[in-house]
C-alpha positions as CSV (number, residue, x, y, z in Angstrom):
1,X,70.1,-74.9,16.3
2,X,70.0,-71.4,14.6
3,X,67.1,-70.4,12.5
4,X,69.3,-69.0,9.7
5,X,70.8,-73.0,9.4
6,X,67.3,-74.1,8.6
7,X,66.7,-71.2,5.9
8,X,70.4,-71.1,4.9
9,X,69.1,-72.8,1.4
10,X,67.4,-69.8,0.8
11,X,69.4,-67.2,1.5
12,X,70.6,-66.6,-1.9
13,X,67.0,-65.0,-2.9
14,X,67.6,-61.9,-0.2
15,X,64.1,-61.6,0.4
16,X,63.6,-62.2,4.2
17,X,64.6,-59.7,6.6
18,X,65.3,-60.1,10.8
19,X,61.6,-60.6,11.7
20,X,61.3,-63.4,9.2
21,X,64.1,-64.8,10.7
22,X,63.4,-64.4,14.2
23,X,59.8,-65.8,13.8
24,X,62.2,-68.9,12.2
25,X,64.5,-69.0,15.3
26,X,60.8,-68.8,17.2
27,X,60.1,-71.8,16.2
28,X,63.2,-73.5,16.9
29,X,64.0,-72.3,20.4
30,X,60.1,-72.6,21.4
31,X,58.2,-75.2,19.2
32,X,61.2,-77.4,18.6
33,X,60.7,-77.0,14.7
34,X,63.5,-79.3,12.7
35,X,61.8,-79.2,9.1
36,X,63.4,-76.7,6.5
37,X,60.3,-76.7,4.6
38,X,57.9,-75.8,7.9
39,X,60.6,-72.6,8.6
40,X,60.7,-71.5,5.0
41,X,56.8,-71.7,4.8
42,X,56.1,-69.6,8.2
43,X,58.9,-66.7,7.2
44,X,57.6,-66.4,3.9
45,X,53.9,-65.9,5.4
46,X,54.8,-63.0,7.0
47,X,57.2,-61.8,4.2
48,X,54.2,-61.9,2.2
49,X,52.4,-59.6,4.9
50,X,55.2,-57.1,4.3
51,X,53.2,-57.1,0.5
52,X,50.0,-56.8,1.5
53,X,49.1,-60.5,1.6
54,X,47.0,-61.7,4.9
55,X,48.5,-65.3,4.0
56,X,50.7,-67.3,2.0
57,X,48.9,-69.5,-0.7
58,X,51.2,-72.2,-0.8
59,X,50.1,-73.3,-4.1
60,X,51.8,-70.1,-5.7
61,X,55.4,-69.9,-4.5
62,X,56.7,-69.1,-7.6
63,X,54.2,-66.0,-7.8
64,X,54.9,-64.7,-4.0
65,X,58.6,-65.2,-4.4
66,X,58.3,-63.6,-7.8
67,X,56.8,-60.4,-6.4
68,X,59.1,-60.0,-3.7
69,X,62.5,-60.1,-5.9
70,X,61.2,-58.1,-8.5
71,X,63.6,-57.3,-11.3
72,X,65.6,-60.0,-9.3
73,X,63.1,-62.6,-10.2
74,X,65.1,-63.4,-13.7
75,X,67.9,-64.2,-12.1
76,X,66.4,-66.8,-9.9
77,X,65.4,-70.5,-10.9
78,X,61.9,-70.3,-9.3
79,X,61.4,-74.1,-10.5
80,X,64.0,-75.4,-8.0
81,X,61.1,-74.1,-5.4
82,X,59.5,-77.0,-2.9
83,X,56.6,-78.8,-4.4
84,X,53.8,-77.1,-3.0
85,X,52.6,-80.3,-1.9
86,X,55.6,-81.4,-0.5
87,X,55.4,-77.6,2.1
88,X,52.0,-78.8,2.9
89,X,53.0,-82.0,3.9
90,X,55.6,-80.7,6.4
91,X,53.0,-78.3,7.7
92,X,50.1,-80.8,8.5
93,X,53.4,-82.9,10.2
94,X,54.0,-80.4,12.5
95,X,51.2,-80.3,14.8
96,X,52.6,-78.4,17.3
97,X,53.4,-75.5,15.6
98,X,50.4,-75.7,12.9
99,X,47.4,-75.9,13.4
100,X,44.9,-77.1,11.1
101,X,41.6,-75.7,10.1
102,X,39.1,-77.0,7.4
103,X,36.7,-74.2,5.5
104,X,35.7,-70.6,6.2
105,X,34.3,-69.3,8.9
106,X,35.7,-71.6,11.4
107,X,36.0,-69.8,14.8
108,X,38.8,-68.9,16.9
109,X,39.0,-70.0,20.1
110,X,42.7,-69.5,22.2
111,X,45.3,-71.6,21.0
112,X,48.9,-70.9,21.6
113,X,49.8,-72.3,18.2
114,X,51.9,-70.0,15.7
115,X,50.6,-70.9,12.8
116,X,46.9,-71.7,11.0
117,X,46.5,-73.9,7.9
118,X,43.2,-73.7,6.2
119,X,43.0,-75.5,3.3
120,X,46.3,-74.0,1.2
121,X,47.1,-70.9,3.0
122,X,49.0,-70.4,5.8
123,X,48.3,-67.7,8.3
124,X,50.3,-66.4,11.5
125,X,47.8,-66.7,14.3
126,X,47.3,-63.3,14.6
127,X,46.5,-62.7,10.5
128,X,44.1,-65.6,11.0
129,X,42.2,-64.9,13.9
130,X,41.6,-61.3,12.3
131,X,40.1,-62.3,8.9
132,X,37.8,-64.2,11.1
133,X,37.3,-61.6,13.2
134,X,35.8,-59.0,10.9
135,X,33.7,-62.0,8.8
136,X,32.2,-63.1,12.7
137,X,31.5,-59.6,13.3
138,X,30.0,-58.7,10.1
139,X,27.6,-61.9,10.3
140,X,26.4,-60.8,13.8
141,X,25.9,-57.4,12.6
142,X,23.6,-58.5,9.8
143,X,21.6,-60.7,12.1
144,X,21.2,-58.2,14.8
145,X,18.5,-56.0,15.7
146,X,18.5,-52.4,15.4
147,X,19.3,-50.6,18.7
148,X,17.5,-47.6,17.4
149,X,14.5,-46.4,15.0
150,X,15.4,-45.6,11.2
151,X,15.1,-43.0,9.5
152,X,11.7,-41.6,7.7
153,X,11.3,-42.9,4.3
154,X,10.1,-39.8,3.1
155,X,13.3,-38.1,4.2
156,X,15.3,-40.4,1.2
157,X,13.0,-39.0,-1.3
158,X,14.1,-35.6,-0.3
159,X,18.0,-36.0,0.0
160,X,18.2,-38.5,-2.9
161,X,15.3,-38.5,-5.0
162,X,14.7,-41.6,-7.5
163,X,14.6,-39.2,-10.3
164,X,17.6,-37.9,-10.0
165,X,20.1,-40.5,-9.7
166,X,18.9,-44.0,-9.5
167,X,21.9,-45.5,-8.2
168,X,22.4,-43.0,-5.6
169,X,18.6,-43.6,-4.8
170,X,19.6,-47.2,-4.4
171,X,22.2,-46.6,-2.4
172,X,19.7,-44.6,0.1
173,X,17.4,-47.4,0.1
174,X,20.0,-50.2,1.0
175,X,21.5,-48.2,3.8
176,X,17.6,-47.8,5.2
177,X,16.7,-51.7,4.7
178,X,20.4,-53.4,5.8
179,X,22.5,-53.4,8.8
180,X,25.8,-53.5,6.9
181,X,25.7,-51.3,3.6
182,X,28.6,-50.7,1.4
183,X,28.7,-47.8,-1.5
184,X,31.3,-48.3,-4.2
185,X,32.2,-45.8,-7.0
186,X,34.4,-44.7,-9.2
187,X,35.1,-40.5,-9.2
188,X,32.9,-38.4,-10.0
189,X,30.3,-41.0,-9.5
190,X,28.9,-38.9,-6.3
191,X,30.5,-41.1,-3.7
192,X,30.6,-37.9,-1.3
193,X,27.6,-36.1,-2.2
194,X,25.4,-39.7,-1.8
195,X,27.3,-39.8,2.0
196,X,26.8,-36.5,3.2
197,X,23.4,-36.9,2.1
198,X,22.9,-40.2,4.0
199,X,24.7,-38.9,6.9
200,X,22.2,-36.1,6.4
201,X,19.0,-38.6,7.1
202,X,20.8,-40.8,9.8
203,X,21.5,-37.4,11.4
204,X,18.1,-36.5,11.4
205,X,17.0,-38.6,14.2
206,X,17.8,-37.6,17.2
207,X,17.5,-40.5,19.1
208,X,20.6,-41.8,16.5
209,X,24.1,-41.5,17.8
210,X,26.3,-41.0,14.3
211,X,29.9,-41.5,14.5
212,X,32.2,-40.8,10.8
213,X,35.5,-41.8,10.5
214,X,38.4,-42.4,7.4
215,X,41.5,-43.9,7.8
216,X,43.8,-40.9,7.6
217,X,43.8,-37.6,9.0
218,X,43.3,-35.7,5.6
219,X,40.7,-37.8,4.6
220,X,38.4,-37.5,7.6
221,X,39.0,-33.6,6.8
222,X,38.1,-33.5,3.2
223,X,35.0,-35.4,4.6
224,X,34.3,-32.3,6.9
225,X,35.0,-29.8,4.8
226,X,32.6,-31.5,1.5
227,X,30.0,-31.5,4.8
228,X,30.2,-27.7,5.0
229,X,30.5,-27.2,1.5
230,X,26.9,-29.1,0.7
231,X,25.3,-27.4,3.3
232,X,26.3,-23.9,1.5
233,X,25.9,-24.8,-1.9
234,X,22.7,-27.3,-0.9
235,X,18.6,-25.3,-2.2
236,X,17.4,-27.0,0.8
237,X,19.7,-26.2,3.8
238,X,17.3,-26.9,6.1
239,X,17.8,-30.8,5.3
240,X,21.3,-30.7,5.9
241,X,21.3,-28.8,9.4
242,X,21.9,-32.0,11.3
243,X,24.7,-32.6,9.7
244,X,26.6,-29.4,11.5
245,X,27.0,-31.8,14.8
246,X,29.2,-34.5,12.9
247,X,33.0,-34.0,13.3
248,X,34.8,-36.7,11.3
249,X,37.9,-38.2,13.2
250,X,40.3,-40.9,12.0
251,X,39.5,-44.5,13.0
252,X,42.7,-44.5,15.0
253,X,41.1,-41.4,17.1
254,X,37.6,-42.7,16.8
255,X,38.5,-46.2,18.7
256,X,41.0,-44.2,21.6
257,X,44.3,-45.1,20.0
258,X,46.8,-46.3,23.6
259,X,50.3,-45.1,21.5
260,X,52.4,-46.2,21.4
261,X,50.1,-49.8,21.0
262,X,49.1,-49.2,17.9
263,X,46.3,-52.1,17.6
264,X,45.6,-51.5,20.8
265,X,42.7,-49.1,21.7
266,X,40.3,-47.9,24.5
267,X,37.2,-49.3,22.2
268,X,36.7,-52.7,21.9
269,X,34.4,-55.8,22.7
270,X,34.1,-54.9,26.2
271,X,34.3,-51.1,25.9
272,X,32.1,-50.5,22.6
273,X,31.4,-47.2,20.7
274,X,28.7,-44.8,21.6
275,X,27.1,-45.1,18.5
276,X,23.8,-46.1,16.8
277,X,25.2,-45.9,13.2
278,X,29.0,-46.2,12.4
279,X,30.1,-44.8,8.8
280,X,33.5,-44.9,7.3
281,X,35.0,-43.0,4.4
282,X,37.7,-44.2,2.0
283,X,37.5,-47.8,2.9
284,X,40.0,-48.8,0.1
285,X,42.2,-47.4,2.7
286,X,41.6,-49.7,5.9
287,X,43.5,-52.8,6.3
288,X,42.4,-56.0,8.1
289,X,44.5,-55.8,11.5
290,X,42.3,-52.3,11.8
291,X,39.0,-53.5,10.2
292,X,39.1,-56.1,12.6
293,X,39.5,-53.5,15.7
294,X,36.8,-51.3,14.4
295,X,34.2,-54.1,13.7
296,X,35.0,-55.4,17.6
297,X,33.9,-52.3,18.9
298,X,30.8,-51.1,16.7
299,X,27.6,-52.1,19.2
300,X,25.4,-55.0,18.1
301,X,22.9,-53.2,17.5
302,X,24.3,-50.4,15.5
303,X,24.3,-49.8,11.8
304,X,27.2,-49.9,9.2
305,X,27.9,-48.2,6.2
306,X,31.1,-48.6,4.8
307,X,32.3,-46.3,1.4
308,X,34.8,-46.5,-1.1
309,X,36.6,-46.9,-4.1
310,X,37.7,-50.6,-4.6
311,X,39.6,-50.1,-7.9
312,X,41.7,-48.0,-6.2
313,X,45.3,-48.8,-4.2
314,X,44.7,-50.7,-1.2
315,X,45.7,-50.0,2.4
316,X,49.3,-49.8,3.2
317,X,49.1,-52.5,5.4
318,X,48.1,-56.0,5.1
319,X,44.7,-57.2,3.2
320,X,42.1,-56.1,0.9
321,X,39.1,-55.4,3.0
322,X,36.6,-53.7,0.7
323,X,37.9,-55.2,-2.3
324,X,36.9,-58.4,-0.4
325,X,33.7,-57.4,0.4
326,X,32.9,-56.6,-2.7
327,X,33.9,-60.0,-4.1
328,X,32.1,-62.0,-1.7
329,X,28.8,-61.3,-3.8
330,X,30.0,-63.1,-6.6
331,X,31.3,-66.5,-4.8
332,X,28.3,-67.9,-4.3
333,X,25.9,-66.9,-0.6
334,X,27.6,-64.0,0.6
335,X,26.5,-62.3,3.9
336,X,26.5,-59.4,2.2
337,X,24.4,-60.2,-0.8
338,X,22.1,-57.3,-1.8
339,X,24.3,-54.8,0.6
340,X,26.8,-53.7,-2.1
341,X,25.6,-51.0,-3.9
342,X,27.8,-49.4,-6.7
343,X,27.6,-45.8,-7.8
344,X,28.2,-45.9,-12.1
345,X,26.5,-42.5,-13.7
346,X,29.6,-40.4,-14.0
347,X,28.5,-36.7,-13.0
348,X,31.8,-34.7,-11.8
349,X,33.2,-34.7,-15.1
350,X,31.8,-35.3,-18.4
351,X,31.7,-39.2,-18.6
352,X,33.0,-38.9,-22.6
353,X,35.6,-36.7,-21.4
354,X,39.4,-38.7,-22.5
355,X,40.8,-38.6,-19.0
356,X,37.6,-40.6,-17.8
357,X,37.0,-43.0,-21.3
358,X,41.1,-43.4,-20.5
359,X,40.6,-44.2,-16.6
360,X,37.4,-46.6,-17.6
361,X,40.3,-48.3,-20.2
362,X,42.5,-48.6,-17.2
363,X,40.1,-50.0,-15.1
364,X,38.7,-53.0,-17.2
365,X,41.7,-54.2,-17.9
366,X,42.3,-53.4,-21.8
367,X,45.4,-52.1,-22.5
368,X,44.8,-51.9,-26.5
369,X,42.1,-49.4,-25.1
370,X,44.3,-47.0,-22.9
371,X,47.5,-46.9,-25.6
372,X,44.8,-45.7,-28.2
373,X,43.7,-43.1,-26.1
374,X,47.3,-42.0,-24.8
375,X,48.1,-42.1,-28.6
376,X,45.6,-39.4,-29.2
377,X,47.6,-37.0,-27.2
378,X,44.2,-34.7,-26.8
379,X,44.4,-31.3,-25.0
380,X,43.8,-33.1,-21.7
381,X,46.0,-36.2,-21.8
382,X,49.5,-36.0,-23.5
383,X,51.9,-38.6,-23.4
384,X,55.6,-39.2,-23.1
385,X,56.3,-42.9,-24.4
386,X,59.8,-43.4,-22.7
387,X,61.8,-46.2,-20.3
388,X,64.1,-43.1,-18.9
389,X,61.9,-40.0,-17.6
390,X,64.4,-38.0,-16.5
391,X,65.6,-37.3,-20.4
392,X,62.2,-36.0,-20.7
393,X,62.7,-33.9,-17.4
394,X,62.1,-30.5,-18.9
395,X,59.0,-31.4,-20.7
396,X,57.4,-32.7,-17.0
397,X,58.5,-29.9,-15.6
398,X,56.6,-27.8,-17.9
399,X,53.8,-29.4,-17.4
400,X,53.6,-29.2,-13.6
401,X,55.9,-25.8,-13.0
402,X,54.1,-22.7,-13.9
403,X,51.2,-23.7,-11.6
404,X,54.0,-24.2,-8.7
405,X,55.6,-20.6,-9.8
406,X,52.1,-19.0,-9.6
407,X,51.9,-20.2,-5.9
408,X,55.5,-18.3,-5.4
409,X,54.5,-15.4,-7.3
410,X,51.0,-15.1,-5.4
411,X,53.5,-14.6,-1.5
412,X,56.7,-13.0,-3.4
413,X,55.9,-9.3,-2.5
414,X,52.9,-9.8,0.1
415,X,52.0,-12.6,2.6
416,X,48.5,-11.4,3.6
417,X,46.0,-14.2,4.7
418,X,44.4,-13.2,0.8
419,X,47.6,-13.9,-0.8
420,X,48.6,-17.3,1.0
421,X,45.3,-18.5,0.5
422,X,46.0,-17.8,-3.4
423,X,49.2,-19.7,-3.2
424,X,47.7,-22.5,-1.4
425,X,44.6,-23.2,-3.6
426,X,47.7,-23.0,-6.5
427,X,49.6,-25.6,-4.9
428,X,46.4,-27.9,-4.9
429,X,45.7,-27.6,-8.3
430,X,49.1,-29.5,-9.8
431,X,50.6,-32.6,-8.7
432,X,54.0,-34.7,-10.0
433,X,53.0,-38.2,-8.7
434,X,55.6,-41.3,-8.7
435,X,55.5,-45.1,-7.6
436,X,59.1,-45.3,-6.4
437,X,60.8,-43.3,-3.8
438,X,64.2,-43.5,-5.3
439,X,65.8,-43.4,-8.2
440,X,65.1,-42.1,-12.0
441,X,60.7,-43.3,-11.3
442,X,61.3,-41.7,-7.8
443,X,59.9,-38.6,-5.5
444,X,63.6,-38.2,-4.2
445,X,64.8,-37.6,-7.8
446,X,61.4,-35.7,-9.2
447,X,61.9,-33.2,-6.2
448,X,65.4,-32.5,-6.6
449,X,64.4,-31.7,-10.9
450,X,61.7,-29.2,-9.5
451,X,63.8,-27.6,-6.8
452,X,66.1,-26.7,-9.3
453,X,63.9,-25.8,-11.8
454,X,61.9,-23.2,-9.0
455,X,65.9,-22.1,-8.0
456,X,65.3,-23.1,-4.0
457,X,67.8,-22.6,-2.2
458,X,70.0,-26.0,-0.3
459,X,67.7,-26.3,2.6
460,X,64.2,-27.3,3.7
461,X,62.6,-23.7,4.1
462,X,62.9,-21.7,1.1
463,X,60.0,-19.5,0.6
464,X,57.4,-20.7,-1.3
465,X,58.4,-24.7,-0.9
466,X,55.6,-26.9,-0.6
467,X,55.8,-29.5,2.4
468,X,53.7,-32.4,3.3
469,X,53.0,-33.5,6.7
470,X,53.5,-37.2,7.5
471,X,52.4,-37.5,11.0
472,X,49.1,-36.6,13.0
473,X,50.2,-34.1,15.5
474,X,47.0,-33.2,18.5
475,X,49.5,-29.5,19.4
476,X,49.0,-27.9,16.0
477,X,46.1,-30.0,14.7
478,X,48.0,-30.8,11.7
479,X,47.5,-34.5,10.3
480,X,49.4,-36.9,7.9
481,X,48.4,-35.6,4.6
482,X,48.5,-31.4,5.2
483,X,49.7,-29.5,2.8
484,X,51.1,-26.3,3.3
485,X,53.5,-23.6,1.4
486,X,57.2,-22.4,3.4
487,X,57.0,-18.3,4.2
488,X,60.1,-16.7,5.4
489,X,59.1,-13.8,7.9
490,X,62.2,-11.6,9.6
491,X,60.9,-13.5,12.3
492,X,61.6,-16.8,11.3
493,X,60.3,-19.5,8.9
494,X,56.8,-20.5,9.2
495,X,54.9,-23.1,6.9
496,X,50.8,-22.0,6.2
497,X,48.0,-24.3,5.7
498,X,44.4,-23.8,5.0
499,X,42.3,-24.6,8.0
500,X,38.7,-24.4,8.8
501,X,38.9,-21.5,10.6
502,X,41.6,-19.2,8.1
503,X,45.0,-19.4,6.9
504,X,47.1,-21.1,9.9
505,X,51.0,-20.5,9.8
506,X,53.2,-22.8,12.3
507,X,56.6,-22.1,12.9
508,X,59.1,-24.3,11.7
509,X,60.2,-25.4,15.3
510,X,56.7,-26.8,16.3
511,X,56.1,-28.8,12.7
512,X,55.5,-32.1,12.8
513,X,58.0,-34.3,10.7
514,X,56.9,-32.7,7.0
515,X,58.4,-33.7,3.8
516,X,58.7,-31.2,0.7
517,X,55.7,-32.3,-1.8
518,X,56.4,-31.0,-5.4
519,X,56.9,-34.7,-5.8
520,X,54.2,-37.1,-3.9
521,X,54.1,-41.2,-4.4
522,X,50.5,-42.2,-5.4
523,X,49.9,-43.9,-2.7
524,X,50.3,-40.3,-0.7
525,X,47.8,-38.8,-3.4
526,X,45.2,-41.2,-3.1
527,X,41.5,-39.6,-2.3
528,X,42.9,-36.1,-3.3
529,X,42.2,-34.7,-7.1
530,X,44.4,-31.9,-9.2
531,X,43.7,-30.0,-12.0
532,X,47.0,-30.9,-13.6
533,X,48.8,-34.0,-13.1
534,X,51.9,-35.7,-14.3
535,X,52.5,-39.0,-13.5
536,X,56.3,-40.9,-13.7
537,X,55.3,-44.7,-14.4
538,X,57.1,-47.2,-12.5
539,X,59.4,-49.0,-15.4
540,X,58.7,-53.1,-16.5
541,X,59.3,-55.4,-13.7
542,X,58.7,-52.9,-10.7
543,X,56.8,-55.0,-8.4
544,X,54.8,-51.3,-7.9
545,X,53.6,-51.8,-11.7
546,X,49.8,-52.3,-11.6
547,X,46.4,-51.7,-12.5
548,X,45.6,-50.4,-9.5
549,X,48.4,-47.7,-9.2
550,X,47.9,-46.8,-12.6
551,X,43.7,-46.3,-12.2
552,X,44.8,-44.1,-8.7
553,X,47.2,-42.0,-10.3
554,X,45.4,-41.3,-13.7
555,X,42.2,-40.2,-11.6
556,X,43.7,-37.9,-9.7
557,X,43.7,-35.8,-12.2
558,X,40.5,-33.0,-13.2
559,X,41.2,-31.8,-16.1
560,X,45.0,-32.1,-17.7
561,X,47.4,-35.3,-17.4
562,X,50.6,-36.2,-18.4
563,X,51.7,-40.2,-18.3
564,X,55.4,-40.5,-18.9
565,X,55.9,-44.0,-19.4
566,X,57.1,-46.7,-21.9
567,X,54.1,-48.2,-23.8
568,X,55.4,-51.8,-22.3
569,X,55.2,-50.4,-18.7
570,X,51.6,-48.9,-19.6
571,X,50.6,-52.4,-21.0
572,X,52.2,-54.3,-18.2
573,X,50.3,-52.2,-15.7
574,X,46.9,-52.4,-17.3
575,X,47.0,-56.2,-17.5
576,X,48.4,-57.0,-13.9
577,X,45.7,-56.4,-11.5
578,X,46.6,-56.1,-7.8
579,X,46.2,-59.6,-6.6
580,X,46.6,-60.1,-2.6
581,X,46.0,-63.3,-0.9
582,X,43.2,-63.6,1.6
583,X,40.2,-65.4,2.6
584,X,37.5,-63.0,3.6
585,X,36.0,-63.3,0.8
586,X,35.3,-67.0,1.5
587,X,34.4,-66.9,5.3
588,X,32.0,-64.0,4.0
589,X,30.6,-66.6,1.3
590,X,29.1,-69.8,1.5
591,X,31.3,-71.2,-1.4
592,X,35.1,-71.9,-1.0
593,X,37.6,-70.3,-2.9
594,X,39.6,-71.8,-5.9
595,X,42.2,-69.3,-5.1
596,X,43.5,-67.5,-1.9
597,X,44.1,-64.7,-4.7
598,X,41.7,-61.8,-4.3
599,X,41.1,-60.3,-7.4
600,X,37.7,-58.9,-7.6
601,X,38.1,-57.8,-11.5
């Protein structure tokens, strides 16, 4: 019998797509699966992957369904859903198909099995055997002995001093005494400048093999380049020498990505890393399927030290790794108890500054808070209270423009290396950022309003367009994340990007798939910083609309924002917390969960 006769009930909601229903038919043709309830359950699970979820709590339905319709979810009767109970019991009947695991932590031994049930959420064996993965690897890590001698003491009073920052000191000292540290901070809490530092004293031994990684291209950059620039701007060079050896990779590149496998690598338990110490940027950023690769192929007896921000967006892909990790402390015996150190003094900007008392608003949840300070309309933050942005299209354009048409005018009469590089140090200093591709909220839409605005021309190479690379390419070096600024030589259009060594201009024909970037989604922005931001809030009931999303976009910004936004959207964003189901948190704790949500707020 045909999957789509067993989920036929459901077809009305429009949420599953052909792999949910071809994991249905699975189960069918394969398991011999007759129950409605059992096919709706495992297609939903990995629906709910497709929204960051590692698993389906099957206690909240109504909640999972909810998010995936969106505005849709008026129009459905979520109370005609199965009784939670009821799934369950269809799930525990169908031994064959499910199987059935008590408590965190349990281990994961071959079993051909599609599907795990552990307590109320349901996994795909694959989700499953990864949370486990990283929570087995982490607990042999922490009860492991060094393969290598630490650091000098001494050496941590140098780089981070305990009368200068105490928290940053902290952080030094928990990265000396533990085999799995994690630093957490807000911006402008010195995130960076307490990891070069670190790197700095790891790197100092010798004997130590450091590896660095981040989970994009342009992230593992900016870590290379804030390298270079603390060893310029640093009154004691001298400490910071070792540091010139480190070249930051992606994680992808770190563990030997096999494309086109993409979770497959030349890393792993058998083949570890040549590494004593293992340190990874941006961690907000990872998700579990490559958490779970990494931690497989970090040594036994090597060090960890994972950074990030956990307020921010998480990965695009399934889970909430360091948000996890950071809530395991507070669930009772965590592994990582004492490990989790969190960077608070603000230093980058001043911490009384609006655009940081608005992003601390954001951040603890108190929308009251962030609409006074948007009502303020300061010199910094100034605030378009609206449900349809594009009527207020020429004010965000004003905002965001001139600082695009002083990159033009810097290349219009001369396209010297001095003048590009003018352009391109313009084109990072603004930024239109959006939650939704498409429509009015939309990059699509925002781009075509600026294109017009700037007078480019009907195609993709007008000089002075600002692209965005979206794929890692090894010929040019360029990586997801670039950006660069369209020139149009007699010879032929080229695009320019600032690289370590100069000014770097690629001909059209050999760029990598590149997008143009007056417009970028948040998600796109995240671990970059503007002077001048405008942000186009995703409207009531996008399922987009969050805490999280708002915190990233807001703090992108240095020193002037613009939020265009209705006051309900704000309020609804504020006060709805990113909240994705997993378990880490529990197999990393010695108390169970009441909740397969994670939200660590």
């Amino acid at each position: 019998m045909n999957s789509t006769t067993h989920l036929a009930s459901w077809s009305d909601l429009d949420i599953f797509e052909s792999v949910e229903e071809q994991l249905a038919d699975l189960l069918v043709r394969r398991f011999g699966a007759t129950n409605p309830l059992t096919l709706f359950a495992a297609a939903l699970t990995v629906r709910a992957q497709r929204d960051g979820h590692t698993c389906l709590d099957i206690r909240r339905l109504d909640e999972i369904i909810g998010g995936a319709l969106g505005e849709d979810a008026v129009d459905v009767d979520l109370a005609k859903l199965p009784d939670p109970e009821e799934v369950r019991r269809a799930l525990l009947d169908e031994p064959d198909i499910v199987r059935h695991c008590e408590g965190a932590g349990s281990d994961t031994p071959e079993d051909p099995r599609p599907l795990v049930l552990s307590g109320d959420r349901l996994y795909t064996q694959r989700q499953w055997a990864d949370e486990q993965s990283v929570a087995r690897r982490l607990r042999e890590l922490t009860t492991s002995k060094p393969g290598f001698d630490p650091p000098e003491a001494d050496l941590l009073d140098r780089l981070l001093p305990a009368d200068g920052d105490l928290h940053q000191h902290r952080a030094g000292l928990t990265a000396l005494g533990r085999r799995v540290s994690v630093v957490v901070g807000g911006p402008g809490t010195g995130k960076t400048f307490t990891t070069v530092r670190l790197l700095a004293m790891f790197a100092a031994s010798e004997a130590a093999r450091v590896v660095v990684a981040a989970p994009t291209g342009k992230a593992a950059n900016r870590l290379l380049e804030a390298i270079g620039e603390a060893i310029e701007g640093s009154e004691s060079p001298e400490l910071l020498v070792p540091l010139v050896q480190l070249r930051p990779s992606t994680i992808h590149r770190l563990l030997g990505h096999r494309a086109p496998l993409r979770s497959r690598f030349r890393h792993d338990a058998d083949h570890p890393l040549a590494a004593d110490i293992v340190v990874i940027d941006e961690m907000s950023m990872v998700p579990l399927q490559l958490m779970a690769r990494l931690l497989e192929a970090v040594p036994d007896g090597a060090q960890v030290l994972l950074v990030g921000d956990p307020d921010q967006l998480e990965s695009i892909g399934a889970g909430s790794v360091l948000r996890d990790l950071v809530a395991s402390t507070s669930r009772g015996s965590s592994l990582l108890e004492g490990s989790i150190c969190r960077l608070e003094t603000v230093r980058r900007v001043d911490e009384d500054s609006p655009i940081a008392a608005l992003s601390a608003g954001i951040r603890s949840g108190d929308p009251d808070r962030v609409i006074e300070r948007l009502r303020l309309r300061t010199g910094d933050i100034q605030w378009i209270d609206t449900e349809t942005p594009t009527e207020s299209a020429e004010a965000v354009l004003r905002h965001v423009c001139p600082t695009y048409q002083i990159a033009r005018q810097a290349i219009r009469d001369d396209t010297s290396d001095d003048s590009v590089g003018r352009s391109l140090d313009a084109v990072g200093n603004a930024r239109l950022l959006c939650g939704h591709w498409r429509g009015e909220h939309g990059v699509h839409t925002w781009n075509d309003l600026v294109a017009k605005f700037l007078g480019d021309r009907h195609d993709d190479w007008t000089h002075g367009r600002q692209v965005l690379v979206t794929a890692n390419d090894p010929r040019t070096g360029l990586v997801n994340g670039d950006n660069g600024i369209v020139l149009r030589p007699a010879s032929g259009p080229t695009v320019a990007f600032r690289r370590p060594q100069g000014i770097e201009r690629v001909p059209v024909v050999r760029l990598p798939r590149a997008i143009t970037a007056y417009a970028m989604t948040v998600h796109r922005s995240q671990g970059s910083e503007y002077g001048s931001v405008a942000v186009i809030v995703p409207p009531d009931g996008s399922p987009l609309l969050t805490r999280e999303l708002l915190y990233t976009a807001v703090t992108r910004a240095k020193n002037s924002l613009l939020v265009v936004g209705s006051e309900s959207a704000i309020r609804g964003a504020v006060t709805t917390p990113s909240l994705r189901v997993s378990g880490l948190a529990e197999a990393l704790s010695g108390s169970p969960a009441n909740s397969g949500f994670n939200d660590a707020h």
